[in-house]
C-alpha positions as semicolon CSV with decimal commas, in nm:
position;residue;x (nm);y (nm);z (nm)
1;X;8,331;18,618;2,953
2;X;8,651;18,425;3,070
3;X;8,601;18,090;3,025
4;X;8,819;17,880;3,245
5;X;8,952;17,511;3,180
6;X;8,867;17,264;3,383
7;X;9,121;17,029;3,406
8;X;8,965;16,719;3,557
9;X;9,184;16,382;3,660
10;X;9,491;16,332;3,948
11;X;9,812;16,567;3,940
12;X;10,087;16,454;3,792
13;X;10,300;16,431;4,139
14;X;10,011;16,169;4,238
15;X;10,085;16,019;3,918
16;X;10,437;15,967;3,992
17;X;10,388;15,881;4,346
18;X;10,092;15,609;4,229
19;X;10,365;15,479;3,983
20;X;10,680;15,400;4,196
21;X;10,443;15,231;4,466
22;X;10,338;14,959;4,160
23;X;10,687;14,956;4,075
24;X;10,798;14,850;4,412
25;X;10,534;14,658;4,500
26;X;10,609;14,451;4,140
27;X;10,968;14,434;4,237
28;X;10,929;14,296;4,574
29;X;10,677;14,023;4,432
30;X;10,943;13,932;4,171
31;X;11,251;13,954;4,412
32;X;11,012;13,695;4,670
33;X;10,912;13,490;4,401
34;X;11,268;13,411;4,261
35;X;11,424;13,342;4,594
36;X;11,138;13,081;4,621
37;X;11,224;12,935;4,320
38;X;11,595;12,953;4,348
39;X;11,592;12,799;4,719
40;X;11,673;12,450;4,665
41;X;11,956;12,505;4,416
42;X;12,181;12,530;4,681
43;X;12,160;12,183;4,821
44;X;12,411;12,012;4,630
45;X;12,497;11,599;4,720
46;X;12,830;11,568;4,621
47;X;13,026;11,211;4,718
48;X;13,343;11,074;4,663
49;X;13,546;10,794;4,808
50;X;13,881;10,935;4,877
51;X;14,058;10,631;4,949
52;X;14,015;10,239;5,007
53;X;14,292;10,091;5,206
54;X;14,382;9,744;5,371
55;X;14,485;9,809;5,730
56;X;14,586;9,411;5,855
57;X;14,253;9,224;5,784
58;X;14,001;9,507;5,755
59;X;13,969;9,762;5,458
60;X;13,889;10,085;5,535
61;X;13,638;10,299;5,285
62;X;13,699;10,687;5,345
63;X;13,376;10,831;5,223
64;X;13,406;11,283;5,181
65;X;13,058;11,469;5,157
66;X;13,180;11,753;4,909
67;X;12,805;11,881;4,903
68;X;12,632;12,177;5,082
69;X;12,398;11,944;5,227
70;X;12,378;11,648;5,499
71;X;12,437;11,350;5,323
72;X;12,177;11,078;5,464
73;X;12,339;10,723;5,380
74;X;12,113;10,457;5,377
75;X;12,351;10,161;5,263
76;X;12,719;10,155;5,114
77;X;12,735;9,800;4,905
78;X;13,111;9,700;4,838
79;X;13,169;9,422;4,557
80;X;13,440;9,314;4,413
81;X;13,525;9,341;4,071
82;X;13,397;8,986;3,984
83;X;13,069;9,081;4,146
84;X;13,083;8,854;4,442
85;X;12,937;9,154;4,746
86;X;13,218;9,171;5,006
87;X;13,040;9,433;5,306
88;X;12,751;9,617;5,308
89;X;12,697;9,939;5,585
90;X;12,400;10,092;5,643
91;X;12,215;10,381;5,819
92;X;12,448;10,644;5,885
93;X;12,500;11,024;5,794
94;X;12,818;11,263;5,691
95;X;12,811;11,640;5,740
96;X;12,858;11,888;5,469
97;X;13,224;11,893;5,418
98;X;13,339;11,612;5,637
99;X;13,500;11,246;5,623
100;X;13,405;10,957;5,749
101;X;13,593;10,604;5,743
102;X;13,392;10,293;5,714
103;X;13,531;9,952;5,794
104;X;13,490;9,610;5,673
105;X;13,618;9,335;5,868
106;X;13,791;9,078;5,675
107;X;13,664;9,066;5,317
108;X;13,855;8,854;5,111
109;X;14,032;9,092;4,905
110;X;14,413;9,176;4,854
111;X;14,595;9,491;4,736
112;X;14,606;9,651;4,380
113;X;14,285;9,451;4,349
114;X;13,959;9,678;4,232
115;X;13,609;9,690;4,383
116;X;13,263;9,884;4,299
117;X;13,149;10,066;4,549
118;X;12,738;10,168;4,566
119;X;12,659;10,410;4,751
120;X;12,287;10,465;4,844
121;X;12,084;10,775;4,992
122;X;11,799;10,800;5,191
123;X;11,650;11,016;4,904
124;X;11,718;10,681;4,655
125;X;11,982;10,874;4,494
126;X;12,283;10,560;4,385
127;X;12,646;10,681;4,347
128;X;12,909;10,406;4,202
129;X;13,228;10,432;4,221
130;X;13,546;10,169;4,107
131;X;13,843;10,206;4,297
132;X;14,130;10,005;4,385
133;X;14,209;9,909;4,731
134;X;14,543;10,072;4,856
Protein backbone atom coordinates (compact mmCIF):
# COMPACT_ATOMS: atom_id res chain seq x y z
CA UNK A 1 0.00 0.00 0.00
CA UNK A 2 1.49 3.53 -0.81
CA UNK A 3 0.35 5.77 1.51
CA UNK A 4 0.45 9.31 0.28
CA UNK A 5 0.82 12.64 2.41
CA UNK A 6 -1.59 14.91 2.39
CA UNK A 7 -0.29 18.10 2.75
CA UNK A 8 -3.20 20.33 3.69
CA UNK A 9 -2.88 24.45 4.07
CA UNK A 10 -1.93 27.41 1.18
CA UNK A 11 1.40 27.10 -0.97
CA UNK A 12 4.08 28.82 0.01
CA UNK A 13 4.03 31.31 -3.21
CA UNK A 14 0.42 32.31 -1.74
CA UNK A 15 2.19 32.70 1.38
CA UNK A 16 4.56 35.12 0.06
CA UNK A 17 2.16 36.84 -2.12
CA UNK A 18 -0.46 37.11 1.13
CA UNK A 19 2.63 38.59 2.99
CA UNK A 20 3.94 41.54 0.82
CA UNK A 21 0.17 42.69 0.30
CA UNK A 22 0.06 43.21 4.49
CA UNK A 23 3.33 44.65 4.15
CA UNK A 24 2.26 47.26 1.76
CA UNK A 25 -0.88 47.79 2.87
CA UNK A 26 0.94 48.49 6.61
CA UNK A 27 3.35 50.75 4.89
CA UNK A 28 0.96 52.87 3.10
CA UNK A 29 -1.18 53.27 6.43
CA UNK A 30 2.04 54.36 8.21
CA UNK A 31 3.43 56.58 5.30
CA UNK A 32 -0.55 58.38 5.37
CA UNK A 33 -0.61 58.53 8.89
CA UNK A 34 2.77 60.41 9.38
CA UNK A 35 2.20 62.93 6.67
CA UNK A 36 -1.02 63.68 8.71
CA UNK A 37 0.77 64.17 11.63
CA UNK A 38 3.73 65.96 10.23
CA UNK A 39 1.42 68.51 8.15
CA UNK A 40 1.36 71.47 10.23
CA UNK A 41 5.08 71.53 11.07
CA UNK A 42 5.68 73.40 8.19
CA UNK A 43 3.82 76.55 9.03
CA UNK A 44 6.35 78.45 10.74
CA UNK A 45 5.42 82.46 12.02
CA UNK A 46 8.56 84.00 12.00
CA UNK A 47 8.66 88.14 12.59
CA UNK A 48 11.16 90.59 12.85
CA UNK A 49 11.30 94.33 12.64
CA UNK A 50 14.10 95.11 10.35
CA UNK A 51 14.33 98.65 10.91
CA UNK A 52 12.58 101.75 12.71
CA UNK A 53 13.43 105.01 11.14
CA UNK A 54 12.37 108.80 11.46
CA UNK A 55 11.61 110.09 7.97
CA UNK A 56 10.69 114.19 8.86
CA UNK A 57 7.78 113.77 11.40
CA UNK A 58 6.66 110.18 10.82
CA UNK A 59 8.60 106.93 11.88
CA UNK A 60 8.48 104.25 9.75
CA UNK A 61 8.27 100.42 11.29
CA UNK A 62 9.58 97.88 8.54
CA UNK A 63 7.95 94.70 9.65
CA UNK A 64 9.69 91.12 7.45
CA UNK A 65 7.48 87.85 7.65
CA UNK A 66 10.52 85.30 7.70
CA UNK A 67 7.84 82.42 8.15
CA UNK A 68 6.37 79.87 5.63
CA UNK A 69 3.07 81.08 6.44
CA UNK A 70 0.71 84.31 5.95
CA UNK A 71 1.23 86.32 8.79
CA UNK A 72 -2.38 87.70 9.91
CA UNK A 73 -1.64 91.00 12.02
CA UNK A 74 -4.23 91.98 14.14
CA UNK A 75 -2.56 95.09 15.96
CA UNK A 76 1.19 96.41 16.10
CA UNK A 77 1.35 98.54 19.62
CA UNK A 78 4.48 100.94 19.60
CA UNK A 79 5.57 102.41 23.15
CA UNK A 80 8.20 104.08 24.08
CA UNK A 81 10.68 103.05 26.39
CA UNK A 82 9.05 104.91 29.37
CA UNK A 83 5.82 103.12 28.53
CA UNK A 84 3.82 106.06 27.39
CA UNK A 85 1.96 104.06 23.79
CA UNK A 86 3.01 106.26 20.83
CA UNK A 87 0.81 104.40 17.56
CA UNK A 88 -1.05 101.52 17.38
CA UNK A 89 -1.95 99.71 13.62
CA UNK A 90 -4.24 97.24 13.19
CA UNK A 91 -5.81 94.68 10.78
CA UNK A 92 -3.48 93.99 8.15
CA UNK A 93 -1.53 90.92 6.66
CA UNK A 94 2.27 90.23 5.25
CA UNK A 95 3.04 87.38 2.83
CA UNK A 96 5.47 84.67 3.49
CA UNK A 97 8.74 86.25 2.81
CA UNK A 98 7.80 89.84 2.27
CA UNK A 99 8.14 93.48 3.90
CA UNK A 100 5.93 95.74 4.74
CA UNK A 101 6.49 99.44 6.15
CA UNK A 102 4.11 100.81 8.65
CA UNK A 103 3.88 104.48 9.47
CA UNK A 104 3.18 106.54 12.40
CA UNK A 105 2.47 110.06 11.98
CA UNK A 106 4.12 112.24 14.39
CA UNK A 107 4.83 110.42 17.65
CA UNK A 108 6.82 112.29 19.87
CA UNK A 109 9.97 110.54 19.68
CA UNK A 110 13.58 111.57 18.52
CA UNK A 111 16.55 109.55 17.22
CA UNK A 112 18.87 107.05 19.13
CA UNK A 113 15.83 106.93 21.38
CA UNK A 114 14.39 103.10 22.03
CA UNK A 115 10.80 101.83 21.79
CA UNK A 116 8.93 98.28 22.41
CA UNK A 117 7.27 97.18 19.78
CA UNK A 118 4.11 94.41 20.29
CA UNK A 119 3.22 92.78 17.75
CA UNK A 120 -0.13 90.84 17.80
CA UNK A 121 -1.65 87.93 15.54
CA UNK A 122 -4.91 87.04 14.67
CA UNK A 123 -4.09 83.56 16.19
CA UNK A 124 -3.24 85.64 19.77
CA UNK A 125 0.27 84.84 19.23
CA UNK A 126 2.40 88.41 20.91
CA UNK A 127 5.90 89.11 19.50
CA UNK A 128 8.00 92.06 21.37
CA UNK A 129 10.59 93.49 20.15
CA UNK A 130 13.01 96.73 21.55
CA UNK A 131 14.61 98.59 18.99
CA UNK A 132 15.95 101.92 18.55
CA UNK A 133 14.61 104.32 16.11
CA UNK A 134 17.18 105.14 13.27
Amino acid sequence: MIALAVRSGISHFLQVVIMVGLVGTLGMLIYSGALDLFAGWGDVQQITIQSVYKVGNDVQIVVANKGSSLLSVERILVYHINGTLLGNITGTSIEPGKVKVFTLVNPPIGEGELVDILLTTVDGSTFKFRVAVQ
